[in-house]
C-alpha positions in Angstrom: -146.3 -27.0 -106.3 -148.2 -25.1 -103.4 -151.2 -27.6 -104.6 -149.0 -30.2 -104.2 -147.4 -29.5 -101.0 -150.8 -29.0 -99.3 -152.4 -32.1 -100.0 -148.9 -33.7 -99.6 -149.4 -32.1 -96.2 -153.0 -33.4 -95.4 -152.3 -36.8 -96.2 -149.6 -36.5 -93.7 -152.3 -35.2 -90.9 -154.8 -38.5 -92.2 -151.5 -40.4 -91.5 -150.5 -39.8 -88.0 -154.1 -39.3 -87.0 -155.0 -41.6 -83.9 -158.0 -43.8 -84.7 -161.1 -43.4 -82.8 -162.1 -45.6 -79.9 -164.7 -47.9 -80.4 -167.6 -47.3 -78.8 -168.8 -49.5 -76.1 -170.9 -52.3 -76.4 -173.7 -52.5 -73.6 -175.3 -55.4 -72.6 -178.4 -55.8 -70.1 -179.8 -59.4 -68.6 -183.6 -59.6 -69.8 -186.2 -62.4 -68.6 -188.5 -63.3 -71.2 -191.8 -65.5 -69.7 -189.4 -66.8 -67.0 -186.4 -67.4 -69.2 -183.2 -65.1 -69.4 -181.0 -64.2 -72.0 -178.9 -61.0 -73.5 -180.0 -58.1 -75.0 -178.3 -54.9 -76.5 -179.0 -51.2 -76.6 -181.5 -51.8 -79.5 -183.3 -54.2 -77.1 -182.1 -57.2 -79.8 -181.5 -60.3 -78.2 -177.5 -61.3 -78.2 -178.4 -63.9 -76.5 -181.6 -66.1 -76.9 -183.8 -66.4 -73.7 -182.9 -69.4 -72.8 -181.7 -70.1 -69.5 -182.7 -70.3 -65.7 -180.3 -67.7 -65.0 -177.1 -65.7 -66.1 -174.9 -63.6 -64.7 -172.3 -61.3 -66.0 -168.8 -62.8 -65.3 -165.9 -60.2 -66.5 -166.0 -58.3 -69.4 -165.5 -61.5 -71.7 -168.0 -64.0 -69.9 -170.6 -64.9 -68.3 -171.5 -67.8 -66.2 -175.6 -69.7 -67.1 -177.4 -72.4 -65.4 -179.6 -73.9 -67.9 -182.5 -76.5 -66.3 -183.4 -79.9 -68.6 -186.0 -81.8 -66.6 -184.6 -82.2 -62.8 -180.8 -81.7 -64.1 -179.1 -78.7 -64.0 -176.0 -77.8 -65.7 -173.7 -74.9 -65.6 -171.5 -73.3 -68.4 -169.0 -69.8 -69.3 -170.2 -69.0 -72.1 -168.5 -65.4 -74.1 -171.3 -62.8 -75.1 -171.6 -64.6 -78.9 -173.4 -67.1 -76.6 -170.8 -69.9 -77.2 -169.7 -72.1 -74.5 -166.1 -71.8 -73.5 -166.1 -74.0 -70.2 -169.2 -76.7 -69.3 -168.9 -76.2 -65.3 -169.2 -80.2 -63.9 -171.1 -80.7 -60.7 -168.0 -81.6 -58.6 -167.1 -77.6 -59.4 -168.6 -74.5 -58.3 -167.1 -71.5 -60.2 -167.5 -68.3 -58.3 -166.3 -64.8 -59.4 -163.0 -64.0 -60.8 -160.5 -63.5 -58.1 -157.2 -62.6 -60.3 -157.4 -61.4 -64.4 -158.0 -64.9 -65.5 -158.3 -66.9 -62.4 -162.1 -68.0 -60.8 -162.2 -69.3 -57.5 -163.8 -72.1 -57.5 -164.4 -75.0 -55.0 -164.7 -78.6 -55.3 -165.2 -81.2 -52.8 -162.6 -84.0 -52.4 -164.2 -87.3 -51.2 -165.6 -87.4 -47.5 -163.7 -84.0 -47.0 -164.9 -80.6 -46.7 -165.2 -78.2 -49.3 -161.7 -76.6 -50.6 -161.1 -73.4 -53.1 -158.7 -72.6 -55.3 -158.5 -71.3 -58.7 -159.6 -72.6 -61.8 -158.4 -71.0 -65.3 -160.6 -70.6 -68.7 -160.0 -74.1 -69.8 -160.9 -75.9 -66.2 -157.3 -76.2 -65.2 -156.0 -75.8 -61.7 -153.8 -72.8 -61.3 -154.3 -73.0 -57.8 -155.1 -75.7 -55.7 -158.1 -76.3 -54.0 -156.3 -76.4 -50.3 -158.1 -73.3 -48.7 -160.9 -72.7 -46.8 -162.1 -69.5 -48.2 -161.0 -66.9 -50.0 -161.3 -62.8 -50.0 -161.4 -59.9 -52.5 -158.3 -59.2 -55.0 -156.9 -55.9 -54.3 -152.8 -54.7 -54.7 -151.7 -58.2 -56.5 -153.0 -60.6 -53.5 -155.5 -62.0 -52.2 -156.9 -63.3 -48.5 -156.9 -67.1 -47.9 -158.4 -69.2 -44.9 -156.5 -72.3 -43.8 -157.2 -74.1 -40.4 -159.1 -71.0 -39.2 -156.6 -68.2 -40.1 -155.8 -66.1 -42.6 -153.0 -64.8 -45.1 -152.5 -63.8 -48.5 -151.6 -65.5 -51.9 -150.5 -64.0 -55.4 -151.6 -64.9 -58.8 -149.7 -68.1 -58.5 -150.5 -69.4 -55.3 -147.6 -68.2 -53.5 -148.4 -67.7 -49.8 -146.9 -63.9 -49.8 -148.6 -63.9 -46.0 -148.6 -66.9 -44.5 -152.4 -67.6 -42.8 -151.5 -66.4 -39.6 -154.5 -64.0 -38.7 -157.9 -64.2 -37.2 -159.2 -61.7 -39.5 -157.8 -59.5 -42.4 -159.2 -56.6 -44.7 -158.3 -56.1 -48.5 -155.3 -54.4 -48.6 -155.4 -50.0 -49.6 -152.4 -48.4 -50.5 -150.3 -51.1 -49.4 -151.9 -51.6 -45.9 -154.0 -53.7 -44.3 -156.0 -54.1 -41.3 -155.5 -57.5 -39.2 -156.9 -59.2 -36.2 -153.9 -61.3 -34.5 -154.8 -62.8 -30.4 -157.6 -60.7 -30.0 -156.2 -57.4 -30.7 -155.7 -55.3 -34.1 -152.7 -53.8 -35.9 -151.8 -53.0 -39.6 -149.4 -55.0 -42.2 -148.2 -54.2 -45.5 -148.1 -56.3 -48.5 -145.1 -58.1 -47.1 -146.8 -59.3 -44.1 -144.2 -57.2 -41.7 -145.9 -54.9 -38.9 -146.7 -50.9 -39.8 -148.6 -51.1 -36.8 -148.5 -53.8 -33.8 -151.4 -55.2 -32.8 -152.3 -53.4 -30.0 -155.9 -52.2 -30.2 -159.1 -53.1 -29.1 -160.6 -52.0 -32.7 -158.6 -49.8 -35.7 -161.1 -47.5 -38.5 -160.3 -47.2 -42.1 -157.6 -44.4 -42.2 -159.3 -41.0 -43.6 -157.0 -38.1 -44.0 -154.2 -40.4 -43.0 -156.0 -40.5 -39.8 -157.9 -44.0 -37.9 -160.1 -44.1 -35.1 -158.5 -46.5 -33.0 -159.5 -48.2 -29.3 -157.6 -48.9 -26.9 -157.3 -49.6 -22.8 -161.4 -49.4 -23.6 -160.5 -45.6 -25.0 -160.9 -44.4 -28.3 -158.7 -41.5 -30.4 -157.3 -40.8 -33.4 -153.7 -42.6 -34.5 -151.6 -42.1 -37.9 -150.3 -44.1 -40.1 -147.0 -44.7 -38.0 -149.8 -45.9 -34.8 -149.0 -42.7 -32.9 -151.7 -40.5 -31.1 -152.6 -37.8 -33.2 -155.9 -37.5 -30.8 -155.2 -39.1 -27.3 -157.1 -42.0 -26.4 -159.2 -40.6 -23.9 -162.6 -40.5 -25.0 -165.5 -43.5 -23.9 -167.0 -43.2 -28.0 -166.5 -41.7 -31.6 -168.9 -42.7 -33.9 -168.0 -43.7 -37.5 -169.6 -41.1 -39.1 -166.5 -38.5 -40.2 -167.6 -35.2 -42.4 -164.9 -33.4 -43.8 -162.5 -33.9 -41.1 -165.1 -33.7 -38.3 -166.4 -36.2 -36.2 -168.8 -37.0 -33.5 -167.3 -37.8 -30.2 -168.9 -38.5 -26.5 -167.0 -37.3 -23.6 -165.9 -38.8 -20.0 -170.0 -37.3 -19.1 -171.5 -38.9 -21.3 -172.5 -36.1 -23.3 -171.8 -35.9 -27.2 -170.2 -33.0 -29.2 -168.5 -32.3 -32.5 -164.6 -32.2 -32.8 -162.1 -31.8 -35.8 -159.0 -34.3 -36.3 -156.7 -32.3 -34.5 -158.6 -33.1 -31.1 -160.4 -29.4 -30.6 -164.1 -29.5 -30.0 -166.1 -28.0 -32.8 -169.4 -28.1 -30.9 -168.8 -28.8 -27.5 -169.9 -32.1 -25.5 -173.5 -31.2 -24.0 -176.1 -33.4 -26.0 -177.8 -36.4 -26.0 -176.6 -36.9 -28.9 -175.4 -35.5 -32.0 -176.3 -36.6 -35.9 -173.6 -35.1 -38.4 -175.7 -33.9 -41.5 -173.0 -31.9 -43.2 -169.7 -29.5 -42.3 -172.1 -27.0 -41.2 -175.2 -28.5 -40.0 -175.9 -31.2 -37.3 -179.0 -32.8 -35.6 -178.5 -32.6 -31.8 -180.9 -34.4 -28.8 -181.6 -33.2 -25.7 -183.8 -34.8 -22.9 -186.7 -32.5 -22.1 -187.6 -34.3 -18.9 -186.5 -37.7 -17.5 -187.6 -40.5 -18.9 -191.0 -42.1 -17.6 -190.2 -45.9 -18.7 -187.0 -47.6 -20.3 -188.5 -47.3 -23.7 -190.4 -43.7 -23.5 -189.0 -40.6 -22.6 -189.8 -36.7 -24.3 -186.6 -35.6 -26.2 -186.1 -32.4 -27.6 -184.4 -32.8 -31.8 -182.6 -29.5 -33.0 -181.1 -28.6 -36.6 -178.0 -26.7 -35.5 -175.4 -24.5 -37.4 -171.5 -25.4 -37.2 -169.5 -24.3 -35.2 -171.3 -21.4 -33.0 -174.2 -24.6 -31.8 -177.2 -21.6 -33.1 -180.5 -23.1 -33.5 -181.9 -23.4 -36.7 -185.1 -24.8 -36.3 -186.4 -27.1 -34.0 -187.1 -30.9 -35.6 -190.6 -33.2 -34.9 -190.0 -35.5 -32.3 -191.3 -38.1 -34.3 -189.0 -37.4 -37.8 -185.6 -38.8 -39.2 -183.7 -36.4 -41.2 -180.8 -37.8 -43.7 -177.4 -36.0 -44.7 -177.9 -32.7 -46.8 -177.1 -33.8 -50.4 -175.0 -32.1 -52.8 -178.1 -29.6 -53.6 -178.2 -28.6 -50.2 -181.4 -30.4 -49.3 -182.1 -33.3 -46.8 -184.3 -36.1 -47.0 -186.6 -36.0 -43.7 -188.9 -38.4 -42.5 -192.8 -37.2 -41.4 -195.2 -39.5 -39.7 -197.4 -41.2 -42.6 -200.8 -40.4 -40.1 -199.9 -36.8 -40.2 -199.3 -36.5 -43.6 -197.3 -32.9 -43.3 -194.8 -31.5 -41.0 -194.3 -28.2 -39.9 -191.1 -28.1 -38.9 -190.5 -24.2 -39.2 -193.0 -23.8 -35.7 -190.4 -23.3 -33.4 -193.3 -23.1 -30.4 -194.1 -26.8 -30.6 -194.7 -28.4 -27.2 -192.7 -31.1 -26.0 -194.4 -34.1 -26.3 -193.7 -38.3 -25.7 -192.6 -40.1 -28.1 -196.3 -41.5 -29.1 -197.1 -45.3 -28.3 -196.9 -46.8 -31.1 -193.3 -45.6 -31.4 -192.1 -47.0 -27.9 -189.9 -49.5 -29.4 -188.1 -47.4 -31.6 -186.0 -45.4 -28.5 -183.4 -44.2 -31.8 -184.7 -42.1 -34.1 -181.9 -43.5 -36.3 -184.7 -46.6 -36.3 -187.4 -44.0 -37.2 -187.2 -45.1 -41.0 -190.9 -45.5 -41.8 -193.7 -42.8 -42.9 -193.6 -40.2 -45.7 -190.5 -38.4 -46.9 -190.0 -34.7 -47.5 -186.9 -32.3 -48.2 -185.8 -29.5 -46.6 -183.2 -26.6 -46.9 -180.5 -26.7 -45.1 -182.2 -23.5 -42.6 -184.9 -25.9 -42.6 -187.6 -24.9 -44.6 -189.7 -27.3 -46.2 -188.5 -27.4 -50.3 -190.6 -30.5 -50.7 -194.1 -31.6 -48.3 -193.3 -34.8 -46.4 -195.6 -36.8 -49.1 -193.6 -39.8 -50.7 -194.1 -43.3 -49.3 -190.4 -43.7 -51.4 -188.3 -40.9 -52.4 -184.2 -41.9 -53.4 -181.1 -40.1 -52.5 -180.4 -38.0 -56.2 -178.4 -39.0 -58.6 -177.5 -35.9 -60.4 -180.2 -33.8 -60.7 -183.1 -36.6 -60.9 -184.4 -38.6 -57.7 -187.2 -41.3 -57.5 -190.4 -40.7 -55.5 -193.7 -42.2 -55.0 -197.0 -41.4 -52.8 -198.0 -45.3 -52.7 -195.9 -48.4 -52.4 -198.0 -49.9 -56.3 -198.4 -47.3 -58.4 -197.2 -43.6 -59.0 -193.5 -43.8 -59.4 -191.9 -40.6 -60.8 -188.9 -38.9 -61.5 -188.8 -35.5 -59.5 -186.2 -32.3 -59.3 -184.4 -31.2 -56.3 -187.6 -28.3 -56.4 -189.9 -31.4 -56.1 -191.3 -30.9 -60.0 -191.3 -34.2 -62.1 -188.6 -33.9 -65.0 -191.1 -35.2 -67.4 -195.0 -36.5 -66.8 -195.8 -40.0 -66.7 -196.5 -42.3 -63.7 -195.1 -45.6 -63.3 -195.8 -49.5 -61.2 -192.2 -48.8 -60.2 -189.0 -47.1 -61.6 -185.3 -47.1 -61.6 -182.5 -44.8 -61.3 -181.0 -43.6 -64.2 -177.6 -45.2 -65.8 -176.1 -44.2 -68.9 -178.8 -41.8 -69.7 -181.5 -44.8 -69.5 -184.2 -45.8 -66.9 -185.3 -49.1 -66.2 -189.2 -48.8 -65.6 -192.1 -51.2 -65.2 -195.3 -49.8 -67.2 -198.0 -51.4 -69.3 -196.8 -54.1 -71.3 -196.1 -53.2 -75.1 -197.7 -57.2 -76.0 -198.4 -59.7 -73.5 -200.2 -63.0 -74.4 -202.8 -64.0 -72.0 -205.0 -66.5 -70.3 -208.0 -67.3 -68.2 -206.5 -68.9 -64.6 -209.6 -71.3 -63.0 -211.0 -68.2 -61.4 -211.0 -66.4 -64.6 -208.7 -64.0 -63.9 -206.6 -63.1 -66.8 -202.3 -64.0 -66.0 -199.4 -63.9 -69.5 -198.4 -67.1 -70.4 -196.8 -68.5 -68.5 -196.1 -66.2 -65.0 -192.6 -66.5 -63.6 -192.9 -68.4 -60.2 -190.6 -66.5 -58.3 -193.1 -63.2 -58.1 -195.1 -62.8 -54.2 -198.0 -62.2 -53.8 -197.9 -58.1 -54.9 -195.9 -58.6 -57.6 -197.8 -60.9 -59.4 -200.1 -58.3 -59.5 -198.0 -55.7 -60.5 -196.8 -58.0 -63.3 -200.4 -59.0 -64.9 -200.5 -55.9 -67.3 -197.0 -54.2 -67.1 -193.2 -55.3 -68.2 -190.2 -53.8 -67.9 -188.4 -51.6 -70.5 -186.2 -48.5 -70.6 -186.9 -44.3 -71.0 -184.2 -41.5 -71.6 -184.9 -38.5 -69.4 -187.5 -37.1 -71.9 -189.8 -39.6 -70.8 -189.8 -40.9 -74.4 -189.4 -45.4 -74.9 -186.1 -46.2 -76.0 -186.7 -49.9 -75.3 -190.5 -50.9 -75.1 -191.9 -52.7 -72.1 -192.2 -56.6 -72.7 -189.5 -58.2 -70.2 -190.1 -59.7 -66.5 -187.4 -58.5 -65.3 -184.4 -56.6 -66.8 -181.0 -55.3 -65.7 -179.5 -52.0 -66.3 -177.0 -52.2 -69.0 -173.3 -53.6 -68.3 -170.9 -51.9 -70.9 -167.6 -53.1 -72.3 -164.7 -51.3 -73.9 -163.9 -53.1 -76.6 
């Protein structure tokens, strides 16, 4: 009986057990000698390379142009490679504004071009009256009619009657709008949450929007009142963890928090927020000698006491510390190296080749390096590329055709192996370009040797990058989990199923 009751008992648990999800299936667009088609995590083709070009859809479709002689013909086909709707050349089918519903446009005879929405089969759900249309986002989406905008809903009721000079997608039920000149906030009903009274409205962050007006800028909530006072001539954009960077009625920039109290009082030139503790501030070292030259003085300084850290080279960028603590910084490619950590370094002018660039937020060219975030250099200023992380892993290169790698925050490749160029990683897999697993080749009338045949659409440099090497993807051992023979490929596009 015992016996019994037990397996009694663990049929009952096989019973009630919820089956497990299927796994995903992953799909990447692969050009094969100038053709594309669909491949899956085995690097199989799905799809045959066949077409000019294909796109990925939704997570049932995608949309093909195939190219006979000078026609061209357009088609939804599913991912079995069957055609579900042949596109005619009256109709342009663009992405899928509501589940089910493309926008498409058509033009009617000698009229402009209209959109509306198509279904699967080619039906009208919509019709094409509009002039444009926006995003989906809450159940609606923006429409363009004589110049102004409202909103419609997945059966092309006018929820918001076009009405607006401009409109943003709506979050959390609200929406920025641009109505006679000035800008307010609506919810999905089209009634006011905010009037339009401002020069210029922010996203909300923290339930909090920079907002301009009488030429002023502050803070307002979501009700439109002054949480921070219009009073101030600027506020940049950039907000880190509740602070932002703020110019004063002198003209000089500081640091303040969203409940109006300077974190870093206004005395600079200007000031670069790098993280909640750390910020790049300028300071004139004497007055400027032309329009475009003038010595500046660049300092890495501690939030909130404004201590000095380390003074920066004139002549560098330096991004956002990253989630490792380190910054990207950007050294002059004639130099080579930066010694930033010599806090004795004489002021000097920008040098003349740099004239133009007043902004060292337009100094984005020479080698990169990292640093800590008191400024020490982690990693030489050496890479001609180096990519924000993702993770652990980030992408750098010495030369712009050949050396890519995959480094560590320490600046120490994860695995070895050099690369024409690399990709970040997705789904544990890298897309890189290396020599080609099998290439067929020929002699061009100056005998050099090209695959058969050479996609047209490569310059100059690439072409030469592409004579030898393909495309194909590594795991973060370094080890081939889809040999390189493609001209191009995209990283994979996975579907629950």
């Amino acid at each position: 009986m015992l016996l019994y009751l037990a397996f009694i008992g663990t049929c009952a648990a096989c019973a009630i057990r919820p089956a497990a999800p299927a796994p995903p299936s992953c799909y990447a667009i692969a050009t094969f000698y100038g053709k594309e088609g669909l491949i899956n995590r085995q690097g199989e083709w799905v799809i045959e390379p066949k077409y000019k070009s294909l796109y990925f859809f939704n997570d049932r479709l995608l949309k093909v142009y195939a190219k006979t002689g000078d026609q061209e013909e357009a088609y939804l086909i599913d991912f079995e490679g069957k055609v579900v709707y042949a596109i005619p050349d009256s109709i342009k089918v663009w992405n899928e504004v509501f589940p089910g519903l493309f926008e498409a446009e058509i033009r009617i005879e000698k009229q402009p071009t209209k959109t509306g929405c198509i279904n699967i089969k080619g039906k009208w759900v919509i019709a094409p009256q509009y002039d444009a249309m926006g995003d989906f986002s809450e159940g609606l989406v923006a429409v363009k009619r004589q110049g102004l905008w409202g909103f419609i809903n997945d059966q092309g009721k006018e929820v918001i009657a076009p009405a607006h000079q401009q409109v943003e997608y709506f979050v959390n039920g609200l929406a920025m709008v641009k109505k006679a000149g000035l800008y307010g906030i609506i919810n999905l009903q089209g009634g006011w949450e905010i009037p339009p009274v401002y020069q210029h409205i922010g996203r909300f962050v923290n339930g909090l929007a920079i907002a301009q007006k009488d030429s002023l800028y502050g803070l307002i909530d979501r009700q439109g009142k002054w949480a921070v006072p219009n009073r101030y001539p600027d506020i940049s954009p950039q907000r880190v963890q509740g602070r932002l960077v703020v110019k004063d009625t002198t003209g000089k920039w500081g640091v303040m928090n969203e409940a109006g109290q300077w974190v870093l009082k206004p005395q600079y030139e200007y000031v670069q927020l790098l993280g909640a503790n750390r910020a790049a501030v300028w300071q004139f070292t004497y007055p400027r000698r032309t329009a475009l030259h003038f010595g500046r003085k660049r300092t890495l300084v501690a939030l909130p006491s404004g201590k000095t850290i380390v003074f920066l080279n004139y002549d560098s960028f330096i991004y956002p510390f990253n989630q490792h603590g380190l910054a990207k910084i950007l050294g002059d490619a004639d130099l080579n190296w930066y010694k930033i950590n010599d806090a004795t370094q004489k002021s000097k002018p920008l040098p003349d080749r740099l004239t133009p660039r007043v902004h060292a937020d337009d100094l984005e060219f020479g080698v990169y390096g990292l640093i800590d975030t008191m400024g020490n250099m982690v990693v030489a200023t050496q890479y001609q590329f180096l990519s924000d992380f993702r993770g652990s892993v980030a992408i750098a290169t010495p030369h712009a055709a050949y050396g890519w790698r995959y480094i560590r925050p320490d600046g120490s490749q994860i695995f070895a192996g050099h690369f024409a160029e690399a990709r970040p990683f997705s789904q544990g897999w890298a897309r890189v370009l290396a020599p080609a697993d099998s290439l067929v080749f020929k002699r061009d009338k100056y005998g050099n040797r090209i695959p058969i045949p050479l996609p047209y659409y490569y310059g100059l440099q690439d072409r030469e990058k592409m004579i030898d090497n393909r495309w194909g993807f590594i795991n973060k051992k370094g080890e081939w989990m889809i040999k390189p023979r493609f001209d191009e490929v995209s990283d994979f596009y996975c579907i629950e199923r």
